[in-house]
Structure formats: structure tokens, C-alpha cells
N, C-alpha and C positions, 0 to 999 in steps of 0.2 A: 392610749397616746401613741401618734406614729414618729419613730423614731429611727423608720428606714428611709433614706433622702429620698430613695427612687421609687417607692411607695409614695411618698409627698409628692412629687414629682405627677405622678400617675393621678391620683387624686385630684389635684389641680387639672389634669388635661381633660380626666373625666368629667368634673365639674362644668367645663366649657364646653365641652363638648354637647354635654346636657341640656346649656342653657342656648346654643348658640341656636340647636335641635327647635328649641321649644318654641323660640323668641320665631321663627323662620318658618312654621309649620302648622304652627296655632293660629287663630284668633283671638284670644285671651288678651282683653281690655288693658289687663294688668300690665302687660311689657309698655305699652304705650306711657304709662306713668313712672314706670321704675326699669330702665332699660334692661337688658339682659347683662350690659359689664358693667354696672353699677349692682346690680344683682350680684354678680360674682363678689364682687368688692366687698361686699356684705355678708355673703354667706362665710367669705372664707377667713375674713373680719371675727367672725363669728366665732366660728369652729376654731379657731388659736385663741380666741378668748376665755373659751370651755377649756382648754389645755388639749384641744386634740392633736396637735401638730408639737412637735417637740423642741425645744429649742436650742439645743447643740448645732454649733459648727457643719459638724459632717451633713447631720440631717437637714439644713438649710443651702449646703454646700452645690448640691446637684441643680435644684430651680434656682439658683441665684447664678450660676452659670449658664445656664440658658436663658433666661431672661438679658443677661450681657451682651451675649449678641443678637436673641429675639429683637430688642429696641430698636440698634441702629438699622437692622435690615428690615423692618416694618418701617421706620423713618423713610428708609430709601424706596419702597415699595410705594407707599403712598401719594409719592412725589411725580409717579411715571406721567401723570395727565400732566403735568405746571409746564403746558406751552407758556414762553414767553413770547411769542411770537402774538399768539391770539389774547395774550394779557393787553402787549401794548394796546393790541385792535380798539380797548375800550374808550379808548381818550382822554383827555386830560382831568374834564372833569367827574367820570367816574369812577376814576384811580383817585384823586383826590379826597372824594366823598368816603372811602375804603380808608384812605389814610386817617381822617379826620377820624373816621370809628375807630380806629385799633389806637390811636392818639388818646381821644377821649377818655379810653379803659385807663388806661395806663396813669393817665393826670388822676381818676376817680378812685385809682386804688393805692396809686402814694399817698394820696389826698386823704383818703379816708383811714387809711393806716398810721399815716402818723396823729390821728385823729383819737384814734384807739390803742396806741401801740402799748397804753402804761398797764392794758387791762390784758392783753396776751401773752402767749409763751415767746420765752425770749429769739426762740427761730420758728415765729411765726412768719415772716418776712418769706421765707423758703417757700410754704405752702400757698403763700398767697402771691406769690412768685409763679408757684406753678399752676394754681386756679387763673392768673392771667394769661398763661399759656395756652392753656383752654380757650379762654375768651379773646382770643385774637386766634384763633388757630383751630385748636382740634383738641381729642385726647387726645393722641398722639405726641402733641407738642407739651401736655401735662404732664403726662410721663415723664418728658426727654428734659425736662426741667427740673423734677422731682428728682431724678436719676442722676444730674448735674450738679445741685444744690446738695440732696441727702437730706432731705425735709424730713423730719421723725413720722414714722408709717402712723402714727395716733393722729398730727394736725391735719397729715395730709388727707386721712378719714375725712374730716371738717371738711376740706376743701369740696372733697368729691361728695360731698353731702351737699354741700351750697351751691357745686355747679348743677348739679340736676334738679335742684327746688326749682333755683332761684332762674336757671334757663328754659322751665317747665312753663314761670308764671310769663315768661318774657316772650315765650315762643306765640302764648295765648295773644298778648298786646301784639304783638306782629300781625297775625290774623287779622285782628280785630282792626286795626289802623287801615285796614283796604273801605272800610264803610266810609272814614272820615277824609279820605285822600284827596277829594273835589276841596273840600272844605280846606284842607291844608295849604293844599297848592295855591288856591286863590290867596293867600294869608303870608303868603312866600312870594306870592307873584311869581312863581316858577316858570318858564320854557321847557315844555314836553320832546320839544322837535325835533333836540340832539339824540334821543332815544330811538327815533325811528330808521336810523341806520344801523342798528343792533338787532329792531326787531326783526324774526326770521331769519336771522345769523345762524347757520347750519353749524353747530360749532360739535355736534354730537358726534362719536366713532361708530364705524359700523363695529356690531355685535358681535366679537370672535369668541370662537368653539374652546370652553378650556380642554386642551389635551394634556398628553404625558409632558410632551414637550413645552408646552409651554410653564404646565407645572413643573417643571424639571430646571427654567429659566429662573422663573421667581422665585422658587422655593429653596432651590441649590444656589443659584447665581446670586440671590440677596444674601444666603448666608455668609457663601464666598467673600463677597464685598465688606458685610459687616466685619470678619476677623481680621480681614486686611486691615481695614480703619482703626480698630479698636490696636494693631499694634503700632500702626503707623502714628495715633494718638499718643500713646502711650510712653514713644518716644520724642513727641516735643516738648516742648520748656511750659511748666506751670505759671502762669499770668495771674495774680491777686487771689480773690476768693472765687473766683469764675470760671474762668478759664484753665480748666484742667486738661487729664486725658480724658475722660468723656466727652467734653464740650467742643474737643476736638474734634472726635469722632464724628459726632453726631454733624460737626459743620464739613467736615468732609464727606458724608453718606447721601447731605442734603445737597452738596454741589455736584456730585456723582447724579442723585437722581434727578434734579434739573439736567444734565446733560445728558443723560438717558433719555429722558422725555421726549427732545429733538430729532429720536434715531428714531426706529423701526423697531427696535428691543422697547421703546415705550409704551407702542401697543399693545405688548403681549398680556394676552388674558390670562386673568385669573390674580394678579398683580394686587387689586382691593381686595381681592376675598382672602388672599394669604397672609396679608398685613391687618387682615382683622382678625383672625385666628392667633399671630403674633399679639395684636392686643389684649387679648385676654389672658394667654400666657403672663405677660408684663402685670397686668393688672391682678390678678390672680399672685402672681411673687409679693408684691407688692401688702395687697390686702392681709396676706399669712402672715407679715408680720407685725400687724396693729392689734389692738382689742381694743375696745370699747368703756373700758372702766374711767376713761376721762368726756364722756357725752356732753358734760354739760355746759361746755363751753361752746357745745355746739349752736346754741341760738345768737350765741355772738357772731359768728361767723357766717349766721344766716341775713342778718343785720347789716354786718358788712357788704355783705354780696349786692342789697337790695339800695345799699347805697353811692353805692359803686354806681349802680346801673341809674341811678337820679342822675347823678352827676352827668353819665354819658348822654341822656337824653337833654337836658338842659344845653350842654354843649353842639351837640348834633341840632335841636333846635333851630339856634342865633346861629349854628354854621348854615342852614338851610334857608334864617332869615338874610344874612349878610348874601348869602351869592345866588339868591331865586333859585333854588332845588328843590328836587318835588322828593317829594315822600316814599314813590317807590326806591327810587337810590339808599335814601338813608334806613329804611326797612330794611331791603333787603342788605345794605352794605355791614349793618348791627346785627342782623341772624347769621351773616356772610361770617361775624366774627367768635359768636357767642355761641353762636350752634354747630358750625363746620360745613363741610359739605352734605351732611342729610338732612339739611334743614333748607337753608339757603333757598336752594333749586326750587324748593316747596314754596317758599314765602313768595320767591318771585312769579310762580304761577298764578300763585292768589290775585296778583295783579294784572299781568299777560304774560299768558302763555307763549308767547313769541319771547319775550325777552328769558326765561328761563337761563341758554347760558349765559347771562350775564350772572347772576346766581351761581353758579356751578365755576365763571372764572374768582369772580370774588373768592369763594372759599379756597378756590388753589391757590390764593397770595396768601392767604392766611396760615395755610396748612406749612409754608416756608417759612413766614415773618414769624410764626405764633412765638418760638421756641426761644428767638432773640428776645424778642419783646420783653416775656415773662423774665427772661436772664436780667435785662437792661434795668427794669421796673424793681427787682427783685435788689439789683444791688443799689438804686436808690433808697431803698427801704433799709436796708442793712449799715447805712449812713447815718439815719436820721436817730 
């Protein structure tokens, strides 16, 4: 058993370190179905389940302070691309077809929660609070939800189990919806045309050198910003069941890094790659302290997931019948939410390659909205 924090500590960094290696360097079929931070989530799942991590104070004390500020400066990091500028570019009705999607989840998963709430744990609300965070957002926003709420690390297992089934099977239907898109559109009576000022939208940055300095920007200047946040939180007034000092933080780190974005400091490389290294950290604290000796409730939660996603489709549907939309929108606006930014960009290739950033801006409204969303959803559910 390890019962030194900074040994646990260590452990966790080599564990990601490992998988971040393998997931990056290999070919191995395997990452492509069970991602590399869902791996983590698991292994380390695992290894506290065996009793190898110990569970005193102290020994939990060192990664559960870095993880505190790990979050919000991965929050903030994340956030460097979310031009608004080039968000408004898309027009009215491709922001709208985005809203409809991240709307849709949110009806699907009160809906279907209060549907099942007599059969779950009584703060299962929290987890499935912060699996919508996902599904309008990112990990990132799953986390910042989980971290906000305090979902017990066992349901939140569930969650992160349902998100990657259940966005595995959904990601395949996205694909596969590029064969039937003639077929749609004429069924829609859609207008293609407002698409053609998008396409070849040069929306992409040119490719900066990570240096010392700019790792020195995002690496030190996020952490900087998170401590700040996290005290400046700390000191405002507690609002209901929600709105604490985390929630603060984190809505302060998210309006920092939209106004970051704006500058010149938005560019700076290296900004994704360190706020994914911060994710698995997060992820990684996270997983240490679940086990697995309650699984079985996990096919409920798989169930849930895939009914959720009825409902989103049903809804997106009659929203695509009601205002003639074509099917690349609502694709790519649904992977835009469910999968994040490494999906998106993909789905929307599938259809043209020109429209791509439209792909890539979707996911940055997501990666802002996700975190509210999940809160919003979450404390409807905590009502019912």
C-alpha cells in the first residue's frame, strides 16, 4: 500500500505520462476504442480498488492540491482559441442549429432522469450533471462539474463509462450519416447555399514552435491565474447548492481565457498540449479515489446514456424538419457537442473539407457553454 502522498503523487504523473507516450507513438487499434484518459480512469480505478493507494488525509493531501489548481488553469488553457469574433462569423443559423444540440441534451437528460430517478443513487443528479458537461462541452467541462457538484468518485466512474460507450457508438452514426445526407436534405428540403460563405474560411493559425517561453507562458502564467481565481473565489458569497468557491473560479478562469483569446498571449503554443497533460492529472485524482465494487449499476447508466441520445435525435430531427437544415449542421453541431474538439473537425471533413472550421468553431462554444450547461441541468435534476 502507498501511504507516501508524494509517492501517489508520482505514481499518477508516471501513469500519464505512460499512457500519454503510448496513446501518441503507437498504432495500437486499442487507444482508438478505450482512449488513453479513460485508460487512466481505469487503471487508477483499479489500483485504489486493490487497496494500493492509501486512504489517509495526508496521503491524498498532496494530488488533491494539485489537482485544485491543475483544473482551473487547464480550463483556462483550453479556452485560448474561443475567438468570438470568428464564432459570431457563423451566422444565425448555425449558432442556432449548436444551440438546438446542447438544448436538446439537456431536455434528454432531465427527461430521462426523472424517468429513472427511483432506480439510482440519491446524487446521481451530480454525475449525470457532469456527463452533460461532456456532452455539450468537452472533458474538461466534466471534470469542472464533477469538481463543483462533488459527485461521489464511484457514480462518476458510471459516467465516464457511459461517456465513451455511448460517444463511441454515436461517433460511428455521425460517419455513417455522410452516405444518407442527399437523402436527408431532400426530406428537409434544406438550402445548402448559406454554407458556401464558410466554405474555405481560412479560420486555421499558423503553426507556432513550442519554446521555453512559451512554455513558461502557459505552464507558469495558467498556474499563476488559477491561484489567483481560486482565492478570489474563495472570497465571494455561496449561492444555493451551486454556486460555490469552485464555481466561481472556474467562471472566472473561463472569462480570463475568452479574453486571453483576443490578445496575442492566445496564440501562444503549446497552450492544448499543457492543458492536456493537466487533464489527466485531474483525471487521474479523480479515478484514485473510486473502486469498482458497485459496477453494477453500471448498465443503467449505459441505458440512460443511449436514451438521452433518442431523445436528442428525435429533437434535432423536427428542428431540421421545421427550418429546412441540412444534415451537415446537425452532425457535425451533435459531435460539435458530444465529442469536443477532436471529433468535430473529423465529422465535418467527412462532409467537406472546406467547411472543417466550422467543426472546430462549434466545439469552442461548447468547450465555454459545456460547464454551465451541466451546472444548469444538474440542478434541475436535484429539484425533481
Amino acid at each position: 500500500m502507498i501511504t507516501d502522498g508524494l509517492l501517489m503523487l508520482g505514481v499518477l504523473l508516471g501513469l500519464s505520462c505512460l499512457l500519454i507516450v503510448l496513446e501518441r507513438t503507437t498504432d495500437w487499434k486499442f487507444f482508438k476504442f478505450v482512449p488513453g484518459m479513460v485508460l487512466m480512469y481505469l487503471i487508477c480505478a483499479t489500483l485504489n480498488s486493490l487497496g494500493v493507494f492509501g486512504q489517509a488525509e495526508e496521503t491524498r493531501a498532496p494530488i488533491a492540491a494539485v489537482k485544485n489548481v491543475a483544473l482551473p488553469a487547464m480550463i483556462f488553457l483550453f479556452l485560448f482559441g474561443c475567438d468570438i469574433r470568428k464564432i459570431i462569423k457563423l451566422g444565425p443559423k448555425l449558432l442556432l442549429t449548436m444551440f438546438v444540440a446542447a438544448a436538446s441534451l439537456a431536455v434528454g437528460m432531465v427527461a430521462v432522469y426523472a424517468l429513472f430517478q427511483g432506480a439510482l443513487h440519491e446524487e446521481s443528479w451530480k454525475a449525470l450533471g457532469a456527463l452533460l458537461g461532456s456532452w455539450t462541452g468537452g472533458s474538461a467541462n466534466m471534470v469542472a462539474v464533477q469538481d463543483i457538484l462533488q459527485a461521489p468518485e464511484n457514480i462518476f466512474g458510471y459516467a465516464l463509462i457511459t461517456d465513451t460507450i455511448v460517444y463511441s457508438v454515436w461517433l460511428m452514426a455521425m460517419f455513417s450519416s455522410v452516405a444518407v445526407s442527399d437523402r436527408f436534405n431532400r426530406f428537409t428540403k434544406a438550402d445548402t447555399s448559406y454554407l458556401d460563405s464558410h466554405a474555405g474560411a481560412d479560420l486555421a493559425e499558423e503553426k507556432r514552435e513550442i519554446t521555453v517561453t512559451s512554455l513558461a507562458i502557459v505552464a507558469f502564467g495558467s498556474i499563476f491565474v488559477s491561484t489567483v481565481a481560486i482565492w478570489i473565489g474563495n472570497q465571494l458569497p455561496v449561492l444555493g447548492d451551486v454556486v460555490n468557491g469552485t464555481a466561481w473560479t472556474i467562471l472566472i478562469v473561463s472569462l480570463l481565457g475568452l479574453a486571453v483569446a483576443h490578445t496575442p498571449l492566445g496564440k501562444t503554443a503549446g497552450s492544448m498540449e499543457v492543458g492536456t497533460l493537466m487533464l489527466f492529472i485531474v483525471i487521474g485524482q479523480i479515478a484514485s479515489g473510486s473502486d469498482f465494487s458497485a459496477l453494477t449499476q453500471a448498465p443503467l447508466y449505459l441505458l440512460i446514456g443511449f436514451l438521452v441520445l433518442l431523445v436528442h435525435a428525435v429533437i434535432m430531427v423536427i428542428y431540421a424538419k421545421l427550418t429546412r437544415t441540412e444534415l451537415f449542421s446537425l452532425a457535425v453541431a451533435s459531435t460539435a457537442n458530444i465529442g469536443g474538439i477532436a471529433s468535430a473537425p473529423v465529422v465535418a471533413s467527412a462532409f467537406n473539407r472546406q467547411l472543417v472550421p466550422v467543426g472546430i468553431l462549434f466545439a469552442l462554444i461548447g468547450s465555454f457553454a459545456g460547464t454551465w450547461i451541466g451546472l444548469g441541468a444538474a440542478q434541475l435534476m436535484s429539484m425533481l
